[in-house]
VOLUM-107737 format. One record per residue (C-alpha): residue number from 1; residue in three letters; x, y, z. Coordinates in nm, 4 decimals, decimal comma. Example, Ala and Ser with C-alpha at 12.3 -4.5 7.8 and 13.67 -1.06 7.14 Angstrom:
BEGIN
<node k="1" r="ALA" x="1,2300" y="-0,4500" z="0,7800"/>
<node k="2" r="SER" x="1,3670" y="-0,1060" z="0,7140"/>
% end
This chain:
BEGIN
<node k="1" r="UNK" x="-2,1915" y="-11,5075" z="-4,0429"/>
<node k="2" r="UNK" x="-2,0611" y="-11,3524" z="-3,7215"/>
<node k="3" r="UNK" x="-2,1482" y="-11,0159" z="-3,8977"/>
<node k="4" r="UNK" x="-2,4837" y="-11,0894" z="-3,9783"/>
<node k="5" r="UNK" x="-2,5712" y="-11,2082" z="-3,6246"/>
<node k="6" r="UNK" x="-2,4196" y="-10,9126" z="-3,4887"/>
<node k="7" r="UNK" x="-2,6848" y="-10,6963" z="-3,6701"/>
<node k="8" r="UNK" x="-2,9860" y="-10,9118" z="-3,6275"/>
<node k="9" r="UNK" x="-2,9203" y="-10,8484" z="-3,2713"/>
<node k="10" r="UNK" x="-2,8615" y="-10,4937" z="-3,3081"/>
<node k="11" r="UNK" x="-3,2112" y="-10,4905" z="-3,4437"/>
<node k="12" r="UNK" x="-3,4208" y="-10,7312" z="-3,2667"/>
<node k="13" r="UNK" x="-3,2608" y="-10,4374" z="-2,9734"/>
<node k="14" r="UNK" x="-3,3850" y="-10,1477" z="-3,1262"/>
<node k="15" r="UNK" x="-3,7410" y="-10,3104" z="-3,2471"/>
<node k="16" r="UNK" x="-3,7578" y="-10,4295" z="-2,8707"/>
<node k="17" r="UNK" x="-3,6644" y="-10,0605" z="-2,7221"/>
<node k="18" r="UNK" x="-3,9304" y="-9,8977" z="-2,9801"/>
<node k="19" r="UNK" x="-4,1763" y="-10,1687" z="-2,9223"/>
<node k="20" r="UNK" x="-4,1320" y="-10,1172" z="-2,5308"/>
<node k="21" r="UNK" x="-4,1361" y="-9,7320" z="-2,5622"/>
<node k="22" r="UNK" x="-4,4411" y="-9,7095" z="-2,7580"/>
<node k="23" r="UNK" x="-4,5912" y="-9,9558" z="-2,4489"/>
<node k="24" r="UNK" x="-4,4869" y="-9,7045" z="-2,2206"/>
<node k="25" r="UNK" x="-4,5636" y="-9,4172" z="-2,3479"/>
<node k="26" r="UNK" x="-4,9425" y="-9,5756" z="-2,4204"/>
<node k="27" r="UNK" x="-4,9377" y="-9,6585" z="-2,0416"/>
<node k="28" r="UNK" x="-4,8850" y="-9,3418" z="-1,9375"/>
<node k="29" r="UNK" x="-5,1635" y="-9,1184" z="-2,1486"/>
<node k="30" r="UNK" x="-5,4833" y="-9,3211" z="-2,0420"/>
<node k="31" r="UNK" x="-5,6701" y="-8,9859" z="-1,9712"/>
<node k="32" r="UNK" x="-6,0287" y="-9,0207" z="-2,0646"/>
<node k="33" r="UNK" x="-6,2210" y="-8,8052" z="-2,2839"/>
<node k="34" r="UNK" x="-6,4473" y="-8,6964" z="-1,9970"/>
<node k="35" r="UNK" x="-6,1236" y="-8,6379" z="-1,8167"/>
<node k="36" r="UNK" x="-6,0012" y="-8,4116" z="-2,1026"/>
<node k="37" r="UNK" x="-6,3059" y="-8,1854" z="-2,1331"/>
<node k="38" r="UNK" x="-6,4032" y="-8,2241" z="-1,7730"/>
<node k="39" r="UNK" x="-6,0958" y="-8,1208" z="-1,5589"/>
<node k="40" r="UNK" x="-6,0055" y="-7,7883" z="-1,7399"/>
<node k="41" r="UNK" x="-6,1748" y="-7,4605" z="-1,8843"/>
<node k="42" r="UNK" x="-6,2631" y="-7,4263" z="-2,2619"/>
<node k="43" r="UNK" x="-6,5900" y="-7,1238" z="-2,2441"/>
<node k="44" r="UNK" x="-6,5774" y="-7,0569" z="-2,6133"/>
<node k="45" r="UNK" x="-6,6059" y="-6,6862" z="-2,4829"/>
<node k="46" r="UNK" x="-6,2358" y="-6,6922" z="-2,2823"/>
<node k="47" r="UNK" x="-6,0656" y="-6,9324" z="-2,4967"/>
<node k="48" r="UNK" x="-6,1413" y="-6,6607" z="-2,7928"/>
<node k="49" r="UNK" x="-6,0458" y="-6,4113" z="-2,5087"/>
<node k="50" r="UNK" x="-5,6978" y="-6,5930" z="-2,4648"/>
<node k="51" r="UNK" x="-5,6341" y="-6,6142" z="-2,8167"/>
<node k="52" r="UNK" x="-5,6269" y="-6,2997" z="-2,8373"/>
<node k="53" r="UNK" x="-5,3791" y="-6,2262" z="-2,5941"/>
<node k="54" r="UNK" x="-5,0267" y="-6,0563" z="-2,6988"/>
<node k="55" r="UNK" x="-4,8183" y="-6,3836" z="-2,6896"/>
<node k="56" r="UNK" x="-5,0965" y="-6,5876" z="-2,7684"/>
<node k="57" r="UNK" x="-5,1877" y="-6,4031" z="-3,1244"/>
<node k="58" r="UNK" x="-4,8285" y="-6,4917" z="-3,2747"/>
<node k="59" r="UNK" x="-4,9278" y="-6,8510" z="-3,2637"/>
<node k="60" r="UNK" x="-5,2233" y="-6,7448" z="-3,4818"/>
<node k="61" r="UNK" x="-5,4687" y="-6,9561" z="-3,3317"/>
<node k="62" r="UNK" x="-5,2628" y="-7,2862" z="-3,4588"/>
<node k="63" r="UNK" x="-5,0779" y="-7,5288" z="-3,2842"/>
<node k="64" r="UNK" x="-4,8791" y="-7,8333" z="-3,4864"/>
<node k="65" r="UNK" x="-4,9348" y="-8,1675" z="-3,3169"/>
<node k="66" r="UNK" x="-4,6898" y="-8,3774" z="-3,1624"/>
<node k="67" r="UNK" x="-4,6082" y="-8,6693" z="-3,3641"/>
<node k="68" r="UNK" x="-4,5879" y="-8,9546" z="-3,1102"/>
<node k="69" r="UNK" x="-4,6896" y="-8,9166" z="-2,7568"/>
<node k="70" r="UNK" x="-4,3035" y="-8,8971" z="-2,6254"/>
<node k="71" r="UNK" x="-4,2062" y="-8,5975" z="-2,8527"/>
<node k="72" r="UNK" x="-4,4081" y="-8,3121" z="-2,6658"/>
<node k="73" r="UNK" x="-4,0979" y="-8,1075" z="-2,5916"/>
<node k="74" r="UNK" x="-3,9232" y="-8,0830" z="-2,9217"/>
<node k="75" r="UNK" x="-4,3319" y="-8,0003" z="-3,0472"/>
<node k="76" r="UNK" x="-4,3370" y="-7,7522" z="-2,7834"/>
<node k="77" r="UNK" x="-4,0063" y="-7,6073" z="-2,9025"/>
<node k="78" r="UNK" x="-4,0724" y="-7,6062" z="-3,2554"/>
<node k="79" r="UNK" x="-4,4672" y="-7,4258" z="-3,1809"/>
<node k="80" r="UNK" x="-4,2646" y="-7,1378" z="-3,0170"/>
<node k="81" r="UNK" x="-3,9655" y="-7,1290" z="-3,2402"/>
<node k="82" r="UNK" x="-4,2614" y="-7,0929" z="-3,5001"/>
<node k="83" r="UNK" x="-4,4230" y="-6,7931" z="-3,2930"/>
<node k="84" r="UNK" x="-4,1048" y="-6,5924" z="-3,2391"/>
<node k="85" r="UNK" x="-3,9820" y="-6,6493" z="-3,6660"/>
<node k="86" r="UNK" x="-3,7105" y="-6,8890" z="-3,5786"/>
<node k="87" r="UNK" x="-3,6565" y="-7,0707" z="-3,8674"/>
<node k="88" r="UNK" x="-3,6524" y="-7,4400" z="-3,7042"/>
<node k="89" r="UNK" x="-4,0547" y="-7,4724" z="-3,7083"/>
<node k="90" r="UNK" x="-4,0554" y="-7,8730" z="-3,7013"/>
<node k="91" r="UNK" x="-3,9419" y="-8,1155" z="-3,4641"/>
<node k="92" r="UNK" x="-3,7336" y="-8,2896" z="-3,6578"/>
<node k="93" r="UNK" x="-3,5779" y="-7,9481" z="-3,7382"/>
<node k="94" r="UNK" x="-3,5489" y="-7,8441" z="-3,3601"/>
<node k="95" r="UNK" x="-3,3761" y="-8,2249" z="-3,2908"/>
<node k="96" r="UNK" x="-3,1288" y="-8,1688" z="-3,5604"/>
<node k="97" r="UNK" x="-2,8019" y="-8,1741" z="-3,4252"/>
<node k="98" r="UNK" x="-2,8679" y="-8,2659" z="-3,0391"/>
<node k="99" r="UNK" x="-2,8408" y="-8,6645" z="-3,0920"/>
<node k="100" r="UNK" x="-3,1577" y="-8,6739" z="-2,9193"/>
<node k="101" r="UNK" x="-3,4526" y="-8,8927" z="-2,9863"/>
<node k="102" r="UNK" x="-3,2611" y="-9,0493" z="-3,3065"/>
<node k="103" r="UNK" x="-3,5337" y="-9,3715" z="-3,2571"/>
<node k="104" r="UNK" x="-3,8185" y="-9,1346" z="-3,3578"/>
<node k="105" r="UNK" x="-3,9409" y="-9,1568" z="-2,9965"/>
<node k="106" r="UNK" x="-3,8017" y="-8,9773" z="-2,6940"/>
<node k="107" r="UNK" x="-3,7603" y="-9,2441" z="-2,4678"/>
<node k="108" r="UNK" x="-3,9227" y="-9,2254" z="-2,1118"/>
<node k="109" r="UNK" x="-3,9192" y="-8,8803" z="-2,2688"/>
<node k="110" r="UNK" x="-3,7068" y="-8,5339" z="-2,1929"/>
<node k="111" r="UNK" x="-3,6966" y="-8,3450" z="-1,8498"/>
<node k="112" r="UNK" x="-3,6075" y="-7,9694" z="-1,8682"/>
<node k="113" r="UNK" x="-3,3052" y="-8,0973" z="-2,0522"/>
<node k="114" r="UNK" x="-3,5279" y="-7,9460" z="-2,3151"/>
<node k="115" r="UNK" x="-3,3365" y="-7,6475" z="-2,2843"/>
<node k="116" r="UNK" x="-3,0121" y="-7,7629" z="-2,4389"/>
<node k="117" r="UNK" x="-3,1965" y="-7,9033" z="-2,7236"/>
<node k="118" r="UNK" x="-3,3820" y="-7,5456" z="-2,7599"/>
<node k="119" r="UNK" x="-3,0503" y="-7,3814" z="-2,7769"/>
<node k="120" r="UNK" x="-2,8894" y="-7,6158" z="-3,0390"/>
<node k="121" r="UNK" x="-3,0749" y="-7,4307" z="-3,2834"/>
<node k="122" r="UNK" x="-3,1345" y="-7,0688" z="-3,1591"/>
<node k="123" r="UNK" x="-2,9118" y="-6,7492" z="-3,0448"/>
<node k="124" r="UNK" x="-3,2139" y="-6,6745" z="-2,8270"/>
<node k="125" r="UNK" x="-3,1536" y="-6,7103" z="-2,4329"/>
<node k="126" r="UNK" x="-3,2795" y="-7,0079" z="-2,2930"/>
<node k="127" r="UNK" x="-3,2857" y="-6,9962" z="-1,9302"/>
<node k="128" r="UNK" x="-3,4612" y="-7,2936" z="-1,7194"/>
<node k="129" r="UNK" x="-3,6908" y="-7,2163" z="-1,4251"/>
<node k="130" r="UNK" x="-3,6806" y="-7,4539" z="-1,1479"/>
<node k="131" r="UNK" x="-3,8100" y="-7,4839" z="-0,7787"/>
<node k="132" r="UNK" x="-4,0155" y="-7,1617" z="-0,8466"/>
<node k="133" r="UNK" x="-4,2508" y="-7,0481" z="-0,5339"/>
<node k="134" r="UNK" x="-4,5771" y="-6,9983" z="-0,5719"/>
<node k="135" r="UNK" x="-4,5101" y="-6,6286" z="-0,5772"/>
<node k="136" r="UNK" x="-4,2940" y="-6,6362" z="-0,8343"/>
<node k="137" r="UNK" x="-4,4984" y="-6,8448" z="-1,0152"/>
<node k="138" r="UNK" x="-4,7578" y="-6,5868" z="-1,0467"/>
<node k="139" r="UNK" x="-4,5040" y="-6,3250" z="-1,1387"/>
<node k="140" r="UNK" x="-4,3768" y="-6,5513" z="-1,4666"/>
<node k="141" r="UNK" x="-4,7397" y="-6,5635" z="-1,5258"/>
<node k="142" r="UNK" x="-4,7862" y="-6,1944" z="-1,5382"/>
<node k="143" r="UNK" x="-4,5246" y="-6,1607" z="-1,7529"/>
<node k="144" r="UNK" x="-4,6326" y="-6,4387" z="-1,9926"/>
<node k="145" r="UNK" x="-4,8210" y="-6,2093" z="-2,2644"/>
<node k="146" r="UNK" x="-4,4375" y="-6,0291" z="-2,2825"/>
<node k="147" r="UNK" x="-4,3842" y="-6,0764" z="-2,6526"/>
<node k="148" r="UNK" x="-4,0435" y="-6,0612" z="-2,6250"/>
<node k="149" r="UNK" x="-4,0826" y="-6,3911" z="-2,3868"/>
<node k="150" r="UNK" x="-4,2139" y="-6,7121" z="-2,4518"/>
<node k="151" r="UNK" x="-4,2600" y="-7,0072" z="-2,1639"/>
<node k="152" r="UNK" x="-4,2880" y="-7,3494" z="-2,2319"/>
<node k="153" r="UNK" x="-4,4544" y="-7,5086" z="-1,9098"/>
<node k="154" r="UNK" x="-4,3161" y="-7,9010" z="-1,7964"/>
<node k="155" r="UNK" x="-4,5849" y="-8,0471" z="-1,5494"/>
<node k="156" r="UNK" x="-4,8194" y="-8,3867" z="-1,4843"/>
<node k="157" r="UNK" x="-5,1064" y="-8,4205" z="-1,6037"/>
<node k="158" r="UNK" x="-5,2404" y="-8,6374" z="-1,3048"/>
<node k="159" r="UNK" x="-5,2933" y="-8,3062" z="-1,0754"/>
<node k="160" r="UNK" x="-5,5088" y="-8,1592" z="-1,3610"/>
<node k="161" r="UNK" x="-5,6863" y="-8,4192" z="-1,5163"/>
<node k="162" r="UNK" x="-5,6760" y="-8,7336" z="-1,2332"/>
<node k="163" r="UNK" x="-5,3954" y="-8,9422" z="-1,4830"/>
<node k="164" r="UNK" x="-5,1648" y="-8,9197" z="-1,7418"/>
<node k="165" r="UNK" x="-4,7881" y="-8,8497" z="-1,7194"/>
<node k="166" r="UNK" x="-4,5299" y="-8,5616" z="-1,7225"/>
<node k="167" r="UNK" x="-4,5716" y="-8,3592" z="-1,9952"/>
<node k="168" r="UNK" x="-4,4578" y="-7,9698" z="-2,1899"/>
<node k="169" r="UNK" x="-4,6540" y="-7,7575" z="-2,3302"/>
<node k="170" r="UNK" x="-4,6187" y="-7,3691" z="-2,4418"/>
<node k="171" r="UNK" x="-4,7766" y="-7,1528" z="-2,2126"/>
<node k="172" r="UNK" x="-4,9630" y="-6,8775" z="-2,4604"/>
<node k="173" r="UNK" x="-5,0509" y="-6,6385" z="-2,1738"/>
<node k="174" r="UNK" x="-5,1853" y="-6,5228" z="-1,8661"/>
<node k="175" r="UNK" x="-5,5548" y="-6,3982" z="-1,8288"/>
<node k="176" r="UNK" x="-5,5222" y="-6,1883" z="-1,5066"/>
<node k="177" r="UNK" x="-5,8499" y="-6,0922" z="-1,4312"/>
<node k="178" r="UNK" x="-5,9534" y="-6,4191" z="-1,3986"/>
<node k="179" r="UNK" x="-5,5942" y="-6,5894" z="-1,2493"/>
<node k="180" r="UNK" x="-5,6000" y="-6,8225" z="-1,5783"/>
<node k="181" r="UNK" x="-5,3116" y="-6,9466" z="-1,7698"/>
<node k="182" r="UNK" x="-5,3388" y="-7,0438" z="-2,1249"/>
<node k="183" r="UNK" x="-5,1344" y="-7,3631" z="-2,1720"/>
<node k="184" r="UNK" x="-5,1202" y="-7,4280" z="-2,5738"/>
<node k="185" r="UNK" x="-5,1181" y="-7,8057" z="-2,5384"/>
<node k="186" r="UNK" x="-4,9229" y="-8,0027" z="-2,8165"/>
<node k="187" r="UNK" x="-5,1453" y="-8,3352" z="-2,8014"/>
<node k="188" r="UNK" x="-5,4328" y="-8,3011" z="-3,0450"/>
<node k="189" r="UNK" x="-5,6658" y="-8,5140" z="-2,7851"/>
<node k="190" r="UNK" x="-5,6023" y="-8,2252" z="-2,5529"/>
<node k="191" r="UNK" x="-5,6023" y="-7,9298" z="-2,7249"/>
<node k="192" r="UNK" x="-5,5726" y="-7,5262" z="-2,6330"/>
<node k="193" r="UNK" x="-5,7013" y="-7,5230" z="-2,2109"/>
<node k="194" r="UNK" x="-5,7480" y="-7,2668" z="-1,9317"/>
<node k="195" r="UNK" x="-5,6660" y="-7,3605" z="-1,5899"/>
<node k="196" r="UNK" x="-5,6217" y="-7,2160" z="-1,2450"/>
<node k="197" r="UNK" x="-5,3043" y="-7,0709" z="-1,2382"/>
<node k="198" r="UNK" x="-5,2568" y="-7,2712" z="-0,8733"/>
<node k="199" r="UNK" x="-5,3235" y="-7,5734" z="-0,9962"/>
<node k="200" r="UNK" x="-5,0935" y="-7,4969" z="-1,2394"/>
<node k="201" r="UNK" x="-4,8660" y="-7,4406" z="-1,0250"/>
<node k="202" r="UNK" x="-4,9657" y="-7,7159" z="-0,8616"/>
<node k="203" r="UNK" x="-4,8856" y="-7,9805" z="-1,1444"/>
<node k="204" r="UNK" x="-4,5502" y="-7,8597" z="-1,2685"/>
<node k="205" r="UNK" x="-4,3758" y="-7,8276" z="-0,8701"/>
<node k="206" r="UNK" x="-4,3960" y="-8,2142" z="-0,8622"/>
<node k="207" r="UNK" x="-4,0329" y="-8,4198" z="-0,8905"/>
<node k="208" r="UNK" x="-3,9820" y="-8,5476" z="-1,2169"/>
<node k="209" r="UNK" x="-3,9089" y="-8,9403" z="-1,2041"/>
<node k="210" r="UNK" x="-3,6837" y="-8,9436" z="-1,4739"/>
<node k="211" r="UNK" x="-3,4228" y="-8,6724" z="-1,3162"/>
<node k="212" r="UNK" x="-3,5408" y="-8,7148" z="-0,9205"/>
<node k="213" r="UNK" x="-3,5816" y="-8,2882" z="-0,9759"/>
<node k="214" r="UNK" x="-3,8359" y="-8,0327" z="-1,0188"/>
<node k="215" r="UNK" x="-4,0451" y="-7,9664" z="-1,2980"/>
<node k="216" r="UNK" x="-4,0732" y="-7,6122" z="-1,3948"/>
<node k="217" r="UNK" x="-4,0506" y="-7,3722" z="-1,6965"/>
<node k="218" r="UNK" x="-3,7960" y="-7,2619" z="-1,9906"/>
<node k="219" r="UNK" x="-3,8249" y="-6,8967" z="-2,0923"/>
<node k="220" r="UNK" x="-3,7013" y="-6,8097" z="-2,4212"/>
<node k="221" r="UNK" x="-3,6385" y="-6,4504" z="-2,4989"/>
% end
């Protein structure tokens, strides 16, 4: 009897964390659709001009969706894992072995702790980028079509599209000429965007809540 009531709590917990997770995670996406297509570039002309681009062309004009709207890193991980031949392509495959996100959701979702669940699975160097100037910024940027390197980018949405929460994304390069940054966005509403590589900027050197530090970039290579 004891037993039994031990486990019905165990899972009236775990319903309850899911259940308030999911809330959360709903609270914190309410971009609208105007928002979406509104607040960043997608000219048929220089999105085809940015899939073409070195780093951008391994990715073969696919991204894989994240699953639930807390899993954007380990998607993130497993769309560049893909691009680079790594064999870990999923993110189930990517979470394997870190203990992390066991519920199915992330909860209150992964800072650039991202990088120890990245190198779990690969013999690739994983290095994590934080409190970046502007200046250097620009120079990750310019190396972003590097084959040999790939950037995942952790910023908030609210100083791009007006709401919306942290969030990672790979970056799939760097159109110079223009100062944009290709950020291959994991969340089918979103989609492949261009933006301003300062407001870029702008969006990932923000404090993450969840870790009181800096967002900023992994680089794989």
């Amino acid at each position: 009897m004891k037993r039994s009531l031990a486990f019905a709590v165990i899972v009236i917990a775990v319903v309850g964390l899911l259940g308030g997770a999911a809330l959360l995670i709903a609270g914190q996406s309410r971009v609208s659709q105007d928002a979406i297509q509104s607040s960043v570039t997608r000219t048929p002309e220089l999105i085809d001009s940015a899939w073409k681009l070195p780093v951008a062309a391994t990715f073969n004009a696919d991204v894989t969706w994240q699953s639930n709207g807390s899993r954007c890193g380990p998607a993130s991980v497993a769309n560049t894992f893909r691009s680079i031949g790594e064999e870990e392509t999923t993110e189930a495959e990517v979470l394997a072995g870190t203990g992390m996100c066991w519920t199915g959701f992330c909860v209150i979702g992964l800072t650039l702790e991202l990088a120890e669940v990245a190198r779990t699975n690969t013999k690739r160097k994983v290095s994590v980028l934080r409190n970046l100037s502007a200046d250097a910024f620009r120079e990750h940027m310019k190396r972003a079509n590097d084959p040999d390197r790939r950037y995942i980018v952790n910023f908030t949405r609210e100083k791009i599209f007006g709401a919306g929460a942290g969030h990672f994304s790979p970056v799939g390069g760097y159109l110079e000429a223009e100062d944009m940054v290709f950020v291959l966005d994991v969340n089918e509403d979103y989609k492949p965007w261009l933006v301003e590589r300062e407001r870029l900027f702008s969006a990932m050197d923000t404090i993450d809540s969840d870790g009181d530090k800096k967002r900023g970039l992994l680089l794989i290579e």
